[in-house]
C-alpha positions in Angstrom: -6.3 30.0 -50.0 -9.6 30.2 -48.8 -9.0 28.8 -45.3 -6.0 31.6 -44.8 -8.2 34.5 -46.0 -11.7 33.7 -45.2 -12.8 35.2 -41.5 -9.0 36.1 -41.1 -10.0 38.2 -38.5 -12.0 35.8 -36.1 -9.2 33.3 -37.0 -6.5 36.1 -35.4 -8.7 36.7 -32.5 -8.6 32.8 -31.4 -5.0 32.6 -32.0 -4.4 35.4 -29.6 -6.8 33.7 -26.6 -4.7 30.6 -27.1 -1.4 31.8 -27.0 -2.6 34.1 -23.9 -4.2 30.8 -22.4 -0.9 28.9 -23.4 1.3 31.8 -22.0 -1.0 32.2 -18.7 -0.8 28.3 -17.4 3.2 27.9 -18.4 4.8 31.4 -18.0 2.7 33.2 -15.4 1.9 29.7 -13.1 4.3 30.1 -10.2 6.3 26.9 -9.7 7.4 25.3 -6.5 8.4 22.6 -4.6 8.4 21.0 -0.8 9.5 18.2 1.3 6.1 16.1 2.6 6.3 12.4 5.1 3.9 10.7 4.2 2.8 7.3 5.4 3.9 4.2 3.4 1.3 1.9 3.1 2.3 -1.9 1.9 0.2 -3.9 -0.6 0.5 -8.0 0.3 -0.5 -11.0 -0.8 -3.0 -13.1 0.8 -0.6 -15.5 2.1 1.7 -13.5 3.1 2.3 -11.6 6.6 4.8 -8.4 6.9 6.5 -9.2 10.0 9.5 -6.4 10.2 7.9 -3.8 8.2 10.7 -1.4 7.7 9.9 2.1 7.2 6.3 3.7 8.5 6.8 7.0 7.0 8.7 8.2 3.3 10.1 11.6 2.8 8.6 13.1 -0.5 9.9 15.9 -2.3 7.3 17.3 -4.9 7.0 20.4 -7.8 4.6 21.7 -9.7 1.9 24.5 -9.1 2.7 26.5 -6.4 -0.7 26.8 -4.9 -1.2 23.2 -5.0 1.9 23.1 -3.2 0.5 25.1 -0.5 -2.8 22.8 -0.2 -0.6 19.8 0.4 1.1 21.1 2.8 -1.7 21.7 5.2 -3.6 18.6 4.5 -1.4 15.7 3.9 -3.8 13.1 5.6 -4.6 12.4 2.1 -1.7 11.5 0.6 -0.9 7.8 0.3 2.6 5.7 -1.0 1.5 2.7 -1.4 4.6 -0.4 -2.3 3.1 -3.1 -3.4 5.1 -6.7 -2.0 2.1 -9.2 -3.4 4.9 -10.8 -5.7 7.4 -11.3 -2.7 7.7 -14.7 -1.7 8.5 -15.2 2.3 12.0 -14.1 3.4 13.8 -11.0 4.7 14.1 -8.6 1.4 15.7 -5.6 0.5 13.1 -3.7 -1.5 13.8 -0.5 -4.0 11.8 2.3 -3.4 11.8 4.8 -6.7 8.9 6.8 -8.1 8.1 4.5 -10.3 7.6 1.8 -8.5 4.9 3.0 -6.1 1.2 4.2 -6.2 0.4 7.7 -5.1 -2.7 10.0 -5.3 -1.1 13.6 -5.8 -3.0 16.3 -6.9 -3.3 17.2 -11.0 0.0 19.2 -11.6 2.1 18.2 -8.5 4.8 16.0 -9.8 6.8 13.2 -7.9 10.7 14.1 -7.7 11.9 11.8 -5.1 11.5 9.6 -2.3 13.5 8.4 0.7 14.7 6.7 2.0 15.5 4.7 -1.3 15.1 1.2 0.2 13.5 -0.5 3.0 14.6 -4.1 4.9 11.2 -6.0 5.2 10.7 -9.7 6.5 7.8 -11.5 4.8 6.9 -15.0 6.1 4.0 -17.0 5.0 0.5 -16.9 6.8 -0.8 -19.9 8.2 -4.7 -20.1 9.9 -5.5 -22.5 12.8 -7.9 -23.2 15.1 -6.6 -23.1 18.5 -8.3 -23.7 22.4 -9.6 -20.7 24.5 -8.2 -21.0 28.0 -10.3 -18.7 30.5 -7.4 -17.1 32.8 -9.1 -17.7 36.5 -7.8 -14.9 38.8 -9.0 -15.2 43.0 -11.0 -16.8 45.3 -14.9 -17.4 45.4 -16.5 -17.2 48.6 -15.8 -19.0 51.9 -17.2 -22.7 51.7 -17.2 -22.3 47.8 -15.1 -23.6 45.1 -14.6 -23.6 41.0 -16.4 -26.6 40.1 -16.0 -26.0 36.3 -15.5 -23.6 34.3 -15.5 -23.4 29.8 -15.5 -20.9 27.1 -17.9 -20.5 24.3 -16.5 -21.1 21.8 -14.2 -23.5 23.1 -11.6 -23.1 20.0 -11.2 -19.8 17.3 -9.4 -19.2 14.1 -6.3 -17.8 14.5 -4.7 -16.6 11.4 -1.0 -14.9 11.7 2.8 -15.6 11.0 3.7 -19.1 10.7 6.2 -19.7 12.9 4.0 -18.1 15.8 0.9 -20.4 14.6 2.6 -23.1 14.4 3.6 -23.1 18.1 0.2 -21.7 19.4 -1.6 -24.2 21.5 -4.6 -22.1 22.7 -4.8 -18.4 23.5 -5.6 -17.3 27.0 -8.7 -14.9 28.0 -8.7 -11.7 29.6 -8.6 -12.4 33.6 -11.9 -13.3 35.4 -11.8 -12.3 38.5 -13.7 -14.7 40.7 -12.8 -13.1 44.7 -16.0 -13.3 46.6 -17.9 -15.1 44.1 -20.9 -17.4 45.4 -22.9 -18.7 42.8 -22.3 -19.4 39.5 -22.1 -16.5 36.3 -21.0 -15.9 33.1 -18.9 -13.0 32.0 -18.1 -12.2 28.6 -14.1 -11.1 28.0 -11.8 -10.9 25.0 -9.5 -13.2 23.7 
């Protein structure tokens, strides 16, 4: 009896902030909805290399506070889906996209409704690492009454690290072209890979 009747009034007063509270974020908050693409990002495993990776971009359709709404649509850079694949062994799969099987970073209040497309085809195949020979790829003529006496890389080999079937059948990986027209004494020049 005495928690009823004691400060009944100040009791009557916080009942009324909370229902209008209550009633202000349900009732009043308009809802809403829109269609975002979105880039699908794919989680692997270390040993693992995605070699047809399906789908680039999802379709998202999302509800929940309209003004949030409204801020995702003009900045969806930082939206992510990400699929994780690190318990895929190698092979070409047929992977199930739903809701619940992704990651996503949407705002408090924005709700997931759906995603396509539903599925994606993706080949894994297992990564291999090798170290391979650098061939410098000679392009030219030096000057006249000079030749190409030598010519090396440093380093002479790298680590390669991709698909295995491509590794696997890599026997060195040539340089960028050296151009060597007109050339009469001997230089260095540093290219890519």
């Amino acid at each position: 009896r005495k928690v009823f009747l004691e400060d009944w009034l100040l009791k009557l007063v916080a009942l009324a902030i909370t229902l209008a509270l209550w009633l202000g974020v349900t009732v009043f908050t308009k809802q809403g909805s829109a269609r975002l693409t979105v880039p699908l990002n794919i989680r692997l495993s270390d040993n693992s290399i995605l070699t047809k990776p399906g789908a680039k971009d999802v379709t998202i359709r999302v509800s929940g506070d309209d003004q949030k709404i409204r801020e995702l649509l003009t900045s969806t850079a930082n939206i992510y889906i990400l699929l994780d694949l690190s318990a895929l062994d190698p092979g070409e799969k047929l992977v199930t996209i739903t809701p619940e099987s992704i990651s996503y970073n949407l705002p408090p209040g924005v709700r997931l409704e759906d995603i396509e497309p539903r599925g994606i085809s993706v080949t894994l195949e297992a990564a291999e690492q090798k170290d391979v020979l650098v061939d410098p790829q000679i392009i030219g003529s030096p000057a006249k009454g000079f030749e190409i006496y030598s010519e090396s890389a440093s380093p002479q080999r790298v680590k390669v690290r991709g698909p295995a079937s491509y590794i696997r059948a890599l026997e060195d990986l040539p340089t960028e072209r050296i151009d060597v027209t007109g050339k009469d004494a001997d230089f260095a020049k540093q290219v890519s890979v």
